[in-house]
C-alpha positions in Angstrom: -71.8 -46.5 -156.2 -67.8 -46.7 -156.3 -66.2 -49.4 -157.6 -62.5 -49.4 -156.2 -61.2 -52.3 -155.2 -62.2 -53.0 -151.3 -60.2 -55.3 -149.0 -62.4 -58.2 -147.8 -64.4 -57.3 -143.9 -64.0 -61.1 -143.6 -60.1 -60.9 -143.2 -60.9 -58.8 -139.8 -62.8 -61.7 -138.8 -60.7 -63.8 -139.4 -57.6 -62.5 -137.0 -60.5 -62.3 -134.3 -61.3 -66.2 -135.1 -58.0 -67.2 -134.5 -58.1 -65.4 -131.5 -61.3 -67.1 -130.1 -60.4 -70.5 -131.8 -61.5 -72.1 -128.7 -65.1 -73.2 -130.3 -63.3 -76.4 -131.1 -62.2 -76.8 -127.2 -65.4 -76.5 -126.5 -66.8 -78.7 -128.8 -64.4 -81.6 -128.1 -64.9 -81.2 -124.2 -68.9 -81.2 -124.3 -68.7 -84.6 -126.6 -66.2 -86.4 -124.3 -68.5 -85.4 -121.5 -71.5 -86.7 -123.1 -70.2 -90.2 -124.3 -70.3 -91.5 -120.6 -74.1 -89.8 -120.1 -75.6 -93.1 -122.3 -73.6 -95.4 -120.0 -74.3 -93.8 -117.0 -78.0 -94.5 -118.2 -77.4 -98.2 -118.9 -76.1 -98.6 -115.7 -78.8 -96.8 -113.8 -81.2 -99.1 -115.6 -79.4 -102.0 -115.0 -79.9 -101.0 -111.1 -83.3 -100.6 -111.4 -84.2 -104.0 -113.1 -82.0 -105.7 -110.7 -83.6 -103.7 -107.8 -87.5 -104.6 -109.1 -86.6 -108.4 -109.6 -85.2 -108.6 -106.5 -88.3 -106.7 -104.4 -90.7 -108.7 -106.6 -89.0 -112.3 -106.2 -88.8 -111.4 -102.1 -92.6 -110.1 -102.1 -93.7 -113.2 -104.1 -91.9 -115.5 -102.0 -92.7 -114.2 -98.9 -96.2 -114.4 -99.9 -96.0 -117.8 -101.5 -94.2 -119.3 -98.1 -97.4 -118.0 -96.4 -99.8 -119.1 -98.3 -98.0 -122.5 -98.0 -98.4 -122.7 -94.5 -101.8 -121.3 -94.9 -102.2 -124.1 -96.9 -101.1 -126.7 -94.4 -103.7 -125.5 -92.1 -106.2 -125.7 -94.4 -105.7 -129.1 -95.2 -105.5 -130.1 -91.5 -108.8 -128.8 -90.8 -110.3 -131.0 -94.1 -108.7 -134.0 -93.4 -111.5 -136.5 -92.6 -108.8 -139.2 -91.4 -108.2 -137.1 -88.4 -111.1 -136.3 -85.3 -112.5 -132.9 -84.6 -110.3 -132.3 -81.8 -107.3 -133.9 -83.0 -107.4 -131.7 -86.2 -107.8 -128.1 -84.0 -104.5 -129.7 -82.3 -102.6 -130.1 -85.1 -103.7 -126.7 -86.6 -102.6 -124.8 -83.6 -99.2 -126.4 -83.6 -98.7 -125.1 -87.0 -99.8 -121.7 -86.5 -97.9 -121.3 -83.1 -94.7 -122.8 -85.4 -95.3 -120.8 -89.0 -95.0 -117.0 -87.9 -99.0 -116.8 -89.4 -100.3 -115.7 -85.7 -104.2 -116.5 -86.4 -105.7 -118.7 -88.9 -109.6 -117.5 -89.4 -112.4 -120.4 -90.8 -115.3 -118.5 -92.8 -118.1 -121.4 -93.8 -119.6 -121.6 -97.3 -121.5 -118.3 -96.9 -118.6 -116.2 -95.5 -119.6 -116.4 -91.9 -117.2 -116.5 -89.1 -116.9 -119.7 -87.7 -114.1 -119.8 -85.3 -110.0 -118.3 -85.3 -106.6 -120.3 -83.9 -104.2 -117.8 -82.7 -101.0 -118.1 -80.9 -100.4 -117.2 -78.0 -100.2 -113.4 -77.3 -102.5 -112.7 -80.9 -106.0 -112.7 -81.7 -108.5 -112.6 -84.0 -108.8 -108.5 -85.4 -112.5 -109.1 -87.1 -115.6 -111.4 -87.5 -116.8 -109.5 -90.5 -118.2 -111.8 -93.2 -115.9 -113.0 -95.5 -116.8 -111.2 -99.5 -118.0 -112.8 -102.3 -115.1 -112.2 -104.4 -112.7 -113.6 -102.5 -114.7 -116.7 -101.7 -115.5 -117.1 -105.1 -111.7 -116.4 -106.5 -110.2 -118.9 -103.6 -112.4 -121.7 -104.7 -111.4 -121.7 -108.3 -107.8 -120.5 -108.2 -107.1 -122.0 -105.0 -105.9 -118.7 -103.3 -107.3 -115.0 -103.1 -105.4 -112.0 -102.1 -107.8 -109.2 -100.6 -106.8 -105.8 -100.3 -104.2 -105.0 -97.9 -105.2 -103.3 -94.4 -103.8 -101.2 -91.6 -103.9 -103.3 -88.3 -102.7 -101.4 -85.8 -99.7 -99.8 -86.7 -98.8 -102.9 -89.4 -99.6 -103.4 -93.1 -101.4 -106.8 -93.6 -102.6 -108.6 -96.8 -105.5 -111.2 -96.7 -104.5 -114.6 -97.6 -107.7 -116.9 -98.1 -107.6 -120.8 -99.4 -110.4 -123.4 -99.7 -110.6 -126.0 -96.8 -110.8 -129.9 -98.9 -112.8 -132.2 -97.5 -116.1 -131.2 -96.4 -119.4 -131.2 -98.4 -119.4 -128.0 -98.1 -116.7 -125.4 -99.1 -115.4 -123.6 -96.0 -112.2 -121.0 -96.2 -109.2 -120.2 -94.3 -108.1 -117.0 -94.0 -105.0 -115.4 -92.9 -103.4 -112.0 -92.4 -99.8 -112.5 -93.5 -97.8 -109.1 -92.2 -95.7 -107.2 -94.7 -92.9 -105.4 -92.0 -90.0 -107.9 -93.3 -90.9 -106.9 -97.1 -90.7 -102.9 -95.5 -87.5 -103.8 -93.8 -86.5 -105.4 -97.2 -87.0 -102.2 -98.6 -85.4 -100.0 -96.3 -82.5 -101.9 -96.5 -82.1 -101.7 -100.6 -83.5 -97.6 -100.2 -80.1 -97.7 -97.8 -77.9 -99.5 -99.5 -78.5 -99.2 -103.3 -79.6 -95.1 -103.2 -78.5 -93.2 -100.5 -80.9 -94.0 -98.2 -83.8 -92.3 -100.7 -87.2 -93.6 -98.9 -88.9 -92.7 -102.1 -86.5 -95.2 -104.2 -88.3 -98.3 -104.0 -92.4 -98.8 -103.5 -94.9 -101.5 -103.7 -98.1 -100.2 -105.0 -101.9 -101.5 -105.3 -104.1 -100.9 -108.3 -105.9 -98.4 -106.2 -102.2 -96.4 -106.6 -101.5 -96.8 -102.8 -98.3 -97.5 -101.1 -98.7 -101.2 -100.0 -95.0 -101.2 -98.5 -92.7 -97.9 -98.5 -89.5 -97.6 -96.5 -91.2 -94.7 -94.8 -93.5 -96.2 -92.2 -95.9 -93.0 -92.0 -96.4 -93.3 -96.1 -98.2 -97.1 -95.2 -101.4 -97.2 -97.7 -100.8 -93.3 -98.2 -102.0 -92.7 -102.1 -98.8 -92.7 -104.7 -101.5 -90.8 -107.3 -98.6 -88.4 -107.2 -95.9 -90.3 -108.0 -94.3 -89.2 -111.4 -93.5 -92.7 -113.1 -97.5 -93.3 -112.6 -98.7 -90.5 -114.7 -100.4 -91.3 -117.7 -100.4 -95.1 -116.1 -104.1 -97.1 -116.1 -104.2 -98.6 -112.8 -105.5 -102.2 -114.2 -102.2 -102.1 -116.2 -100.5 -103.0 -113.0 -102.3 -106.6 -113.2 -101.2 -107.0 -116.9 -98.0 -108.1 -116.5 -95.6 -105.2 -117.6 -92.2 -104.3 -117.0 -91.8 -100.9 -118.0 -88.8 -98.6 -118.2 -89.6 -94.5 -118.0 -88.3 -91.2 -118.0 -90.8 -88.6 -116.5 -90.4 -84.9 -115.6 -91.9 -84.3 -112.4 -92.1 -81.0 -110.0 -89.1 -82.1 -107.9 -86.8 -82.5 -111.4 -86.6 -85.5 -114.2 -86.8 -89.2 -112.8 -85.8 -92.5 -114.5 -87.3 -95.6 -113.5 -88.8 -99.0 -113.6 -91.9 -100.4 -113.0 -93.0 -104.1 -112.3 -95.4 -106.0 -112.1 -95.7 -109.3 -109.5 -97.4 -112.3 -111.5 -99.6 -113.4 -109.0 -100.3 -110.1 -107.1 -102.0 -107.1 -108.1 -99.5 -105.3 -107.1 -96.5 -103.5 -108.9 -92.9 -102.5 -108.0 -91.3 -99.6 -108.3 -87.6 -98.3 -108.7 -86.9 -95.0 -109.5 -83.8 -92.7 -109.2 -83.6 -88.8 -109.8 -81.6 -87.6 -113.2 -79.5 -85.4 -111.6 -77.8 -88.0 -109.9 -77.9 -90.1 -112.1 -75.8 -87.8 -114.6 -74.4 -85.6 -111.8 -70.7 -86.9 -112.8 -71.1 -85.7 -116.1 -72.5 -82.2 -115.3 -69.8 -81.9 -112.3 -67.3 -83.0 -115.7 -69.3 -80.2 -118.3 -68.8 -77.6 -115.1 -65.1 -77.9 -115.2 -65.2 -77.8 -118.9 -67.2 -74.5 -119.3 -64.7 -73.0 -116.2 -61.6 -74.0 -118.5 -63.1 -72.8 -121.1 -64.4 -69.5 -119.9 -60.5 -68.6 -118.4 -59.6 -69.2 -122.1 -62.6 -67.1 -123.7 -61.3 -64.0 -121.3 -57.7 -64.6 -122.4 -58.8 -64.4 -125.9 -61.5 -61.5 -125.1 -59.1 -59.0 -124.0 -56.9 -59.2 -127.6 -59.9 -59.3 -129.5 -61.7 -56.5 -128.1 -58.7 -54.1 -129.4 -59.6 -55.5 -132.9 -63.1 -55.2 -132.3 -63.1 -51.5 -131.6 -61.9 -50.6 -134.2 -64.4 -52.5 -136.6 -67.0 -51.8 -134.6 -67.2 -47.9 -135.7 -68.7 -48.3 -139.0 -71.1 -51.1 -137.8 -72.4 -48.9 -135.0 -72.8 -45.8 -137.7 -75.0 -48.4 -140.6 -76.5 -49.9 -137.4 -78.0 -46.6 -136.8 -78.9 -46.1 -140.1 -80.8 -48.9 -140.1 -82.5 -47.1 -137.1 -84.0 -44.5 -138.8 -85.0 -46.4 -142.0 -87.2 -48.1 -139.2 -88.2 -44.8 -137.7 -89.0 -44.3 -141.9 -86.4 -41.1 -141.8 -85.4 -42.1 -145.4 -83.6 -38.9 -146.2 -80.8 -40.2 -143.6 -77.0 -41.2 -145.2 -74.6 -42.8 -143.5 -70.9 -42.0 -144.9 -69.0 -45.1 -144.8 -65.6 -45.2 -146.1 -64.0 -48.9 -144.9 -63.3 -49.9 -148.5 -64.7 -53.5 -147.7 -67.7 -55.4 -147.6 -69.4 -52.6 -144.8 -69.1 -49.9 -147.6 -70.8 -52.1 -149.9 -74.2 -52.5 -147.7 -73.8 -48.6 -146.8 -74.6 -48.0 -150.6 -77.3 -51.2 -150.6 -79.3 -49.4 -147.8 -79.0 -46.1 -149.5 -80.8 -47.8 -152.7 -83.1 -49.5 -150.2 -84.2 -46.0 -148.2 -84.8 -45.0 -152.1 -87.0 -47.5 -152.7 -88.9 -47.5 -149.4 -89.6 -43.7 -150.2 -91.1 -44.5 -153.2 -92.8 -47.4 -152.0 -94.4 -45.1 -149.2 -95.9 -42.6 -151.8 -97.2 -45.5 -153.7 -99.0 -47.6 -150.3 -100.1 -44.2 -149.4 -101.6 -43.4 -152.7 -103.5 -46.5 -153.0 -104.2 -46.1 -149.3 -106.2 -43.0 -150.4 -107.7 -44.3 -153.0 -109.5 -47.6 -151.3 -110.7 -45.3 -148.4 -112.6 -42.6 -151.2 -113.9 -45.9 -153.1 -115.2 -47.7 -149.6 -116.8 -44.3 -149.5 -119.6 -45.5 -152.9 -118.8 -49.1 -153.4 -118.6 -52.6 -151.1 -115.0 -53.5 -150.1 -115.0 -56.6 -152.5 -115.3 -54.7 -155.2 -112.6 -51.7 -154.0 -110.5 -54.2 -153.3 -111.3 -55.7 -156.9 -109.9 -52.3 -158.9 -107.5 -51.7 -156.4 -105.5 -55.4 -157.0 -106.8 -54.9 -161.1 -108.6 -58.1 -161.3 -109.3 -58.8 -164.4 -113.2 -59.9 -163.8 -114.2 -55.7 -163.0 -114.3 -55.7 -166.6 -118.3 -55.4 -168.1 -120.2 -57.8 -166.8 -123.2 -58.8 -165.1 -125.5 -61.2 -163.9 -129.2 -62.1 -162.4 -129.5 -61.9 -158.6 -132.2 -62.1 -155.8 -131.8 -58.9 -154.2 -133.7 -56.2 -152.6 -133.7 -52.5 -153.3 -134.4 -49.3 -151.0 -135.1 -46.0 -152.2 -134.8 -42.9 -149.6 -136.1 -39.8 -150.5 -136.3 -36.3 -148.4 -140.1 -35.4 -148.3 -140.3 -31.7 -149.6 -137.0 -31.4 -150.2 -137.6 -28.6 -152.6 -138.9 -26.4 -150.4 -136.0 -26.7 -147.9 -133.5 -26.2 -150.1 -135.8 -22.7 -151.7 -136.0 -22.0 -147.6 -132.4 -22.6 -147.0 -128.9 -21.6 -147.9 -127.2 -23.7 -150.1 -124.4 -23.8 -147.8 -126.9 -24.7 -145.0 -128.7 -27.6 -147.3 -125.4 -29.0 -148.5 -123.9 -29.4 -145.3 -127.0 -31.4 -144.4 -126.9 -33.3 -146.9 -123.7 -34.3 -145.8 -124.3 -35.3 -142.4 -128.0 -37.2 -143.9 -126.0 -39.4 -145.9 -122.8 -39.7 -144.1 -124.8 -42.0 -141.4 -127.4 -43.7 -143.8 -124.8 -44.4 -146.0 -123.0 -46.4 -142.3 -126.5 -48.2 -141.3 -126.7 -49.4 -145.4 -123.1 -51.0 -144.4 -123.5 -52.0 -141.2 -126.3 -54.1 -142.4 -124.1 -55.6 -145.7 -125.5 -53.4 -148.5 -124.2 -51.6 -151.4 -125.0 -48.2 -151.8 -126.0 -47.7 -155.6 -126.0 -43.8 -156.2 -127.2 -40.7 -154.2 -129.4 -38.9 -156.4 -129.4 -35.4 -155.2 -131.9 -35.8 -152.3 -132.1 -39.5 -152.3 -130.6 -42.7 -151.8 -130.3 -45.8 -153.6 -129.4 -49.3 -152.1 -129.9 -52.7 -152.5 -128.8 -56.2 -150.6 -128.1 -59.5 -152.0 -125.2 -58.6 -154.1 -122.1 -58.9 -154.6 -122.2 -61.5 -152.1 -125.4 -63.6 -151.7 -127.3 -62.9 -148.8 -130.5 -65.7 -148.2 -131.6 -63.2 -146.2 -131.6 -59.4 -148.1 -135.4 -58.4 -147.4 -134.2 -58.9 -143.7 -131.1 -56.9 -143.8 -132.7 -54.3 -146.2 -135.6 -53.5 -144.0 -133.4 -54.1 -140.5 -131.7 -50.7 -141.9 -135.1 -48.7 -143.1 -135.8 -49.4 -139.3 -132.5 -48.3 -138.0 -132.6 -45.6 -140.7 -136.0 -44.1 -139.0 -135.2 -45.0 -135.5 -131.6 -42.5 -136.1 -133.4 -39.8 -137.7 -135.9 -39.4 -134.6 -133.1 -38.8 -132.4 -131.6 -36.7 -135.5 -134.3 -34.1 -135.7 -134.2 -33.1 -132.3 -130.1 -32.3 -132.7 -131.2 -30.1 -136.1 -134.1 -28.3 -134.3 -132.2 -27.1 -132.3 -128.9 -26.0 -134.1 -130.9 -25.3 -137.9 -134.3 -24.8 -137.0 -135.4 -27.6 -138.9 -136.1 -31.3 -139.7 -135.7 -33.8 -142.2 -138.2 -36.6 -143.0 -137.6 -39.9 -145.1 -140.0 -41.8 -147.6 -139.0 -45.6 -147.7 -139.7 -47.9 -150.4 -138.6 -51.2 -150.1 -139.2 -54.1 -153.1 -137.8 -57.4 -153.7 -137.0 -59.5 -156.7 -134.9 -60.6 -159.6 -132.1 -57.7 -160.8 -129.6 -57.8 -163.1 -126.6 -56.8 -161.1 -123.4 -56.1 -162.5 -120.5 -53.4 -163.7 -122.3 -51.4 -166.3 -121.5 -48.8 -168.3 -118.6 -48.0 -171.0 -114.7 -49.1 -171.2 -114.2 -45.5 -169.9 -116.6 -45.2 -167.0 -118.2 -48.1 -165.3 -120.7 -48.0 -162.4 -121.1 -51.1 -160.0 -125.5 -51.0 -160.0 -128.8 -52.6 -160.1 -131.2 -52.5 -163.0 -135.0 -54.0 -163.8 -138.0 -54.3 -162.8 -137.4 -54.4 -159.0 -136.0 -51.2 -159.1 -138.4 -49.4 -160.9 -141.5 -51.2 -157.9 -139.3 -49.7 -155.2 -138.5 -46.5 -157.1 -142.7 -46.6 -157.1 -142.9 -47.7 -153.7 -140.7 -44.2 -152.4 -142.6 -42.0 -154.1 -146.3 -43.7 -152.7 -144.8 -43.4 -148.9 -145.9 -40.7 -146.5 -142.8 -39.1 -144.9 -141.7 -41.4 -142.2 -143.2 -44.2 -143.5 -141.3 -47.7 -144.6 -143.4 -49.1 -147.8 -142.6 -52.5 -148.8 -144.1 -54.9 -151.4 -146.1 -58.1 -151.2 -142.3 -60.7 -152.0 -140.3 -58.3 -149.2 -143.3 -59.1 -146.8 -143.3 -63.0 -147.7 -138.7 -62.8 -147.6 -139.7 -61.3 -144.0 -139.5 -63.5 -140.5 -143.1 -63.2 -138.6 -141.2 -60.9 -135.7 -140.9 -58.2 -138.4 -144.2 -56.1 -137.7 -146.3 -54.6 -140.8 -149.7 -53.5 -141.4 -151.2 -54.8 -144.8 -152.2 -51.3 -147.6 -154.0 -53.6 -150.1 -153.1 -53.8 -153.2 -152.2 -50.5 -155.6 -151.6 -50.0 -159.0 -148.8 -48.3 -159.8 -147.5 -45.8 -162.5 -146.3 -48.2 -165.8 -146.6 -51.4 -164.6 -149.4 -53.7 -165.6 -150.8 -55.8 -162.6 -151.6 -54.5 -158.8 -148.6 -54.4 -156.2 -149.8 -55.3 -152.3 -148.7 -53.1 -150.0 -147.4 -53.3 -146.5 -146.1 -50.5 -143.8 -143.5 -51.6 -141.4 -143.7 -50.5 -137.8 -141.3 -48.9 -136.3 
């Protein structure tokens, strides 16, 4: 790597900085716009408190006037000082005088007794008065019912207890709500741009009780974005509540309150955008200035630019083909500065990745040809030199398989060796896959048979399972097997199974120089037994496999066998294919 002195890349950049020093203008511009957004807030939310106390104070009084003059009635019809007649007199004058239209009288059970109406009105319903309202009149004095469509006007039910009689009888009124809608038209007009959906007054069933738009009367508000996430009964519980939603049509501020004796709550909401459209109209002119200054500054730069750009382009593509792993590629760099410099780092680096490459694909090689004999805990064991592959083993629960090639010896006398090895080959290429596919280790292939065993290095509860699971799938294969060899050898191959189950130890045995991951004891030796008793095709197990086994598992029972240096009998079993 040379080491003559280099002028510093960064001095470029820095004639191009002063050139584009308009990050500061920018800067400066986007805070000055951005100190009125917070009081551009504070006023929008001053707008919408004043807007909801002033709905809720008119909706509360216009309801409270009413049920004053309800309340007049009421007591005219109790007094006991007055006659029958005289009271229905002075009752009609007040209705025809208070704006309430028709008074109805419900008796103690909620039945309709009679109406007083001015003139020109009448009486919409004689439907029972409900239990809930009778019961909430007589011991608050007033109930509001749910508000109704009559006609082509939104009404509330007003109900108070008549005084004076022995029983408790009601009267009921239906006080309209079209001054309260031209209330809110009026504000919507006035305060927002004539913006229907500014201000609404809605139920805790989230319907529109009063909206400036007449055809949205008791339409549902379930859509509305300051209600989302909202309990409905929440709207009874007193809250004033200040929020700042996304919805589909763009971000909304607003307010939402609650009428004290109503079950009702107000809402005032404005869109964001204009709320904070002087400040984006101010940030557009900002980014316009600054834009006409960024092409000023642009067209001096890019002559600077050009001519740095040349060496960057070549190590750009350099770095191209180190990713494309061409790590014979040089890029010849001769800037004298800091570009020079990481020319001769990525050099080094393309070094190193070669080397690295061999080494990956050398212990690559070397996992895949040990997955080939041992389970991948263990490859990846040796391969990462963990300390615990040393000598060492333990006692396990596992269970062994031997697989042996009935009259093996005279095929391969019959046979080429060529012809046999190849065989061989393809035998124990796929028993060697079922052994895996079912989580066993394959011990050692011993000229024409296998060894395997489950329940190691991993504990498997369930080994007798998995190990005769791939006996099955071992026999089931070589059915379809023999009929490919027929026809392209002339021949067949038949495997004797022995399975047994039991206490082994299991563990890396052997010398400092050669080690072999394996199974040793007496379990081995009963299934070594068990191989050599089976008939070709036939899956031998012992009396524990059997008992290790679920009851699906099918086997016929041998009896019990001695076998060849082993004190005590051994009952046998043949699994069913």
């Amino acid at each position: 790597m040379s080491t003559k002195p280099r002028r510093r890349f960064s001095t470029r950049l820095a004639a191009i900085a002063v050139l584009i020093a308009i990050t500061p203008v920018i800067a400066i511009g986007l805070v000055l716009v951005d100190t009125n957004r917070s009081a551009l807030r504070s006023r929008s939310e001053e707008l919408l408190f004043a807007v909801t106390d002033d709905i809720a104070n008119a909706a509360t009084g216009a309801l409270d006037d009413a049920r004053a003059r309800l309340g007049a009635v009421a007591a005219v019809l109790g007094d006991p000082s007055y006659g029958a007649q005289e009271r229905l007199g002075i009752a009609r004058a007040i209705v025809a005088t208070s704006g309430l239209e028709a008074v109805g009288v419900y008796d103690e059970t909620g039945a309709w007794v009679d109406a007083i109406v001015a003139k020109g009105a009448s009486w919409p319903s004689r439907d029972p008065l409900a239990a809930p309202l009778r019961e909430t009149a007589g011991a608050e004095h007033v109930a509001f019912g749910e508000v109704e469509l009559v006609g082509t006007d939104v009404r509330v039910p007003i109900v108070v207890p008549i005084a004076g009689r022995a029983e408790r009888w009601f009267a009921v009124a239906r006080v309209s709500l079209a001054p309260l809608q031209d209330r809110l038209l009026g504000v919507a007009r006035d305060r927002f741009e004539g913006r229907f959906d500014a201000v609404t007054l809605v139920d805790t069933r989230l319907r529109y009780v009063v909206h400036a738009d007449p055809e949205r009367r008791l339409a549902s508000a379930a859509g509305l974005p300051l209600l989302e996430g909202l309990e409905p009964r929440a709207l009874t519980e007193g809250i004033l509540l200040f929020r700042d939603v996304d919805g589909s049509s763009g971000g909304m501020l607003g307010v939402i309150r609650s009428l004290p004796t109503l079950p009702w709550a107000v809402v005032a909401q404005t869109p964001r955008a204009v709320v904070y459209e002087p400040v984006e109209r101010a940030r557009r002119f900002v980014i316009v200035a600054v834009a006409s200054a960024a092409l000023l500054a642009m067209g001096a730069a890019i002559v600077l630019v050009r001519r740095a750009a040349a060496p960057i382009r070549t190590l750009v593509q350099l770095a191209h083909d180190l990713g494309q792993r061409r790590f014979d590629r040089r890029a010849e760099i001769s800037t004298g500065d800091e570009l020079e410099t990481l020319a001769d780092a990525m050099h080094t680096a393309a070094l190193d990745l070669d080397a690295s490459e061999r080494k990956v694909r050398e212990e690559t090689e070397i996992r895949t040809q040990l997955g080939r004999y041992l389970p991948q805990k263990l490859v990846a064991g040796i391969a990462d030199h963990d300390p615990t592959m040393a000598l060492s083993s333990g006692r396990r629960q596992v269970s062994v398989m031997f697989a042996d090639i009935a009259s093996f010896t005279a095929l391969a006398e019959r046979e080429p060796p060529d012809k046999v090895v190849a065989l061989l080959n393809q035998l124990f290429t796929i028993l060697t896959e079922i052994v895996f596919r079912h989580g066993g280790t394959v011990d050692k292939l011993i000229g024409d048979c296998m060894m395997a065993f489950w329940g190691a290095p991993d504990d498997q509860p369930d080994h007798a399972k998995r190990a005769v699971a791939a006996a099955i799938d071992i026999q089931r294969w070589l059915d379809v097997a023999n009929d490919c060899w027929e026809d392209a050898l002339g021949l067949q191959i038949q495997l004797a199974i022995g399975i047994h189950s039991g206490d082994a130890i299991v563990g890396n045995l052997g010398s400092d120089q050669r080690m072999e991951y394996t199974c040793v004891g007496d379990t081995v030796n009963v299934a070594a037994r068990l191989e050599s008793l089976a008939r070709p095709q036939q899956i031998l197990i012992s009396d524990a496999t059997r008992d290790a086994l679920p009851a699906s598992v099918r086997c016929a029972p041998l009896g019990k066998r001695h076998l060849p240096g082993r004190m005590g009998e051994v009952g046998l079993h043949e699994v069913i294919v």
